[in-house]
C-alpha positions in Angstrom: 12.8 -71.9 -22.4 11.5 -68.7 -23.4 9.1 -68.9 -20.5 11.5 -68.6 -18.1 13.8 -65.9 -19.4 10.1 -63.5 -19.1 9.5 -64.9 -15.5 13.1 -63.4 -14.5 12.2 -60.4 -16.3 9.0 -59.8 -15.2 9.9 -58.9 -11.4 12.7 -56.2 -12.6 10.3 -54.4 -15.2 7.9 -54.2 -11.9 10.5 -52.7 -10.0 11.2 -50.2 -12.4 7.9 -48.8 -13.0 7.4 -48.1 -9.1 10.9 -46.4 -8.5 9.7 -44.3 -12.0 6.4 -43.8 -10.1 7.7 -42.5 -6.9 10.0 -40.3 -9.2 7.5 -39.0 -11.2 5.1 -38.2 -7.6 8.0 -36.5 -6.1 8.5 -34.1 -9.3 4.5 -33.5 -9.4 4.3 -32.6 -5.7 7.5 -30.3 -6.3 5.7 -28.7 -9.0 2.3 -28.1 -7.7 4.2 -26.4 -4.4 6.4 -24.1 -6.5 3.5 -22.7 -8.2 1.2 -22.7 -5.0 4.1 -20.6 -3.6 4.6 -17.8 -6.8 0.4 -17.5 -6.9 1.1 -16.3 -3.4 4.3 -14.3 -4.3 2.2 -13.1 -6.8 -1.0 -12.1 -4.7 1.3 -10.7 -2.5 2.9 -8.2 -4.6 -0.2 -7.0 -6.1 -1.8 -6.2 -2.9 1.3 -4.1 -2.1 1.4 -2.1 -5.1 -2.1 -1.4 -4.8 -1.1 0.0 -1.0 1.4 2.0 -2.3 -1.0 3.2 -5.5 -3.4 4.3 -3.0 -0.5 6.1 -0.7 0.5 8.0 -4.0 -3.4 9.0 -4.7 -3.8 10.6 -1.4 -0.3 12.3 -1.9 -1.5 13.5 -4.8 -4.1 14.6 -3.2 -2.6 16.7 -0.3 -0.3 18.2 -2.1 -3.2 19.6 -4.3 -4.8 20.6 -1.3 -2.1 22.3 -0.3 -2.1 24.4 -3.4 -5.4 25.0 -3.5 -6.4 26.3 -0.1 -2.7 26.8 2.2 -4.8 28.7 4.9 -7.3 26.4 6.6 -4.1 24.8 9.5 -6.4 23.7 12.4 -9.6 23.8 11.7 -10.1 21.1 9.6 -9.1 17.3 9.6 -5.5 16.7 7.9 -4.3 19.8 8.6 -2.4 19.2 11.7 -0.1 21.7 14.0 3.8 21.2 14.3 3.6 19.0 17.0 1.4 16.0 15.9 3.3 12.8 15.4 1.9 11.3 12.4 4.2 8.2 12.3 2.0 5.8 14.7 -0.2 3.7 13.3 -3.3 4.7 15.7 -3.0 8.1 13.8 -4.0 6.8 10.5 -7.4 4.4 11.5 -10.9 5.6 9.8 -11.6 7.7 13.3 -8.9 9.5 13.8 -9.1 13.3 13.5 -5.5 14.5 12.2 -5.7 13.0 9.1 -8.1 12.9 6.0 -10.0 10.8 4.0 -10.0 10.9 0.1 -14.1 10.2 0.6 -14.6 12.6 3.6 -16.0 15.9 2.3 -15.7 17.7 5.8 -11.7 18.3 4.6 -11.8 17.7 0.6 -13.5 20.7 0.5 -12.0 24.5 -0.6 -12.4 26.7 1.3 -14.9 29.3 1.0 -17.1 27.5 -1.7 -19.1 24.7 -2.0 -16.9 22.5 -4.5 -16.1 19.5 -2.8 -13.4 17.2 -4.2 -13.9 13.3 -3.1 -13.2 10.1 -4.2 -14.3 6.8 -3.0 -11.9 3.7 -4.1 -13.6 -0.1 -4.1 -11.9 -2.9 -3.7 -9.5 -1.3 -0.4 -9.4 -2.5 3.0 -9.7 1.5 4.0 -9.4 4.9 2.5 -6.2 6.4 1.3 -5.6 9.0 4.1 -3.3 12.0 4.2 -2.4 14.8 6.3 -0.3 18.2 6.0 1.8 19.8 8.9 3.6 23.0 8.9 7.2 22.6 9.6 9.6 24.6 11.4 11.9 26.6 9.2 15.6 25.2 9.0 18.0 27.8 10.2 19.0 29.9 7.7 16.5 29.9 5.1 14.1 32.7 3.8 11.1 33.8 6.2 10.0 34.2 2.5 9.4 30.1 2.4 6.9 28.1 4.5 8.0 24.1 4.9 5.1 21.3 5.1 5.4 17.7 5.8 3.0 15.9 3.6 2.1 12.5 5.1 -0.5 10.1 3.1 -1.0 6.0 4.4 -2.3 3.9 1.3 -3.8 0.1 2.3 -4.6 -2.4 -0.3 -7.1 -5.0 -0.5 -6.1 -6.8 2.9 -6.1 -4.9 6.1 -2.5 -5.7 6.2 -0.8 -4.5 3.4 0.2 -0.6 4.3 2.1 2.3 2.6 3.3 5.1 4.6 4.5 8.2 2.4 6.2 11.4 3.7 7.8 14.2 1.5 8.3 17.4 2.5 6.8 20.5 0.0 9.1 24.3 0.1 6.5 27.2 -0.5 8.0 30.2 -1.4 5.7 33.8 -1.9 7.9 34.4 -5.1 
């Protein structure tokens, strides 16, 4: 008698275990994606933050080369005339003339002496760029004040990650 109360038994206890199984596979393969997707989240964000770290390095940059030598407009890379657009893309590739380089020592230089200020980043798709234009004064403000637009493009460790940073710098001969 007790054999046959198990044989009855046996087939529901098999039962169970496989819908438990397919539970348990589902969960597993829910899991695994989630964290496939935030380790890509994650990559994601990193590579963008180091795109905008390298925008902010060549603003840094500029805007010290602004201070340090305001009088070399035109005639060297970055320093570009009122009526460059600098918001294209095709301005900011490794070739292009209107913009700098943190590594290129043909416009990190000051002038009038042979200091030269570069930097070369690892681990970036390209070179933080940047570039300074002269702006036309506002109406009514001192002729005592010079505007500049200071651009600088930033790209992390993939080509496609890419910062564009524009602020705009008063200087004033008081």
């Amino acid at each position: 008698m007790i054999n046959r109360r198990f044989a009855r038994t046996n087939g529901f206890v098999l039962i169970t275990s496989l819908i438990f199984l397919v539970a348990m596979t589902i969960a597993v393969v829910y899991a695994v994606r989630s964290a496939t997707m935030r380790e890509r989240l994650a990559g994601n964000e990193r590579v963008r933050s180091q795109a905008f770290q390298m925008a902010e390095l060549a603003m840094t940059r500029a805007q010290g080369r602004l201070v340090d030598d305001p009088l070399s407009f035109g005639s060297k890379p970055g320093w570009v005339n009122i009526t460059t657009n600098l918001q294209p893309r095709e301005n900011w590739v490794a070739t292009s003339t209107t913009t700098c380089a943190i590594d290129d020592a043909n416009c990190n230089d000051k002038e009038g002496s042979n200091l030269t200020k570069t930097i070369y980043i690892s681990g970036v798709a390209v070179q933080p760029r940047w570039a300074i234009k002269e702006m036309t004064p506002p109406a009514g403000t001192s002729t005592d004040c010079t505007f500049y637009e200071v651009w600088s493009h930033g790209v992390g460790s993939s080509a496609e990650s890419s910062v564009l940073l524009r602020s705009v710098v008063r200087a004033c001969d008081s």
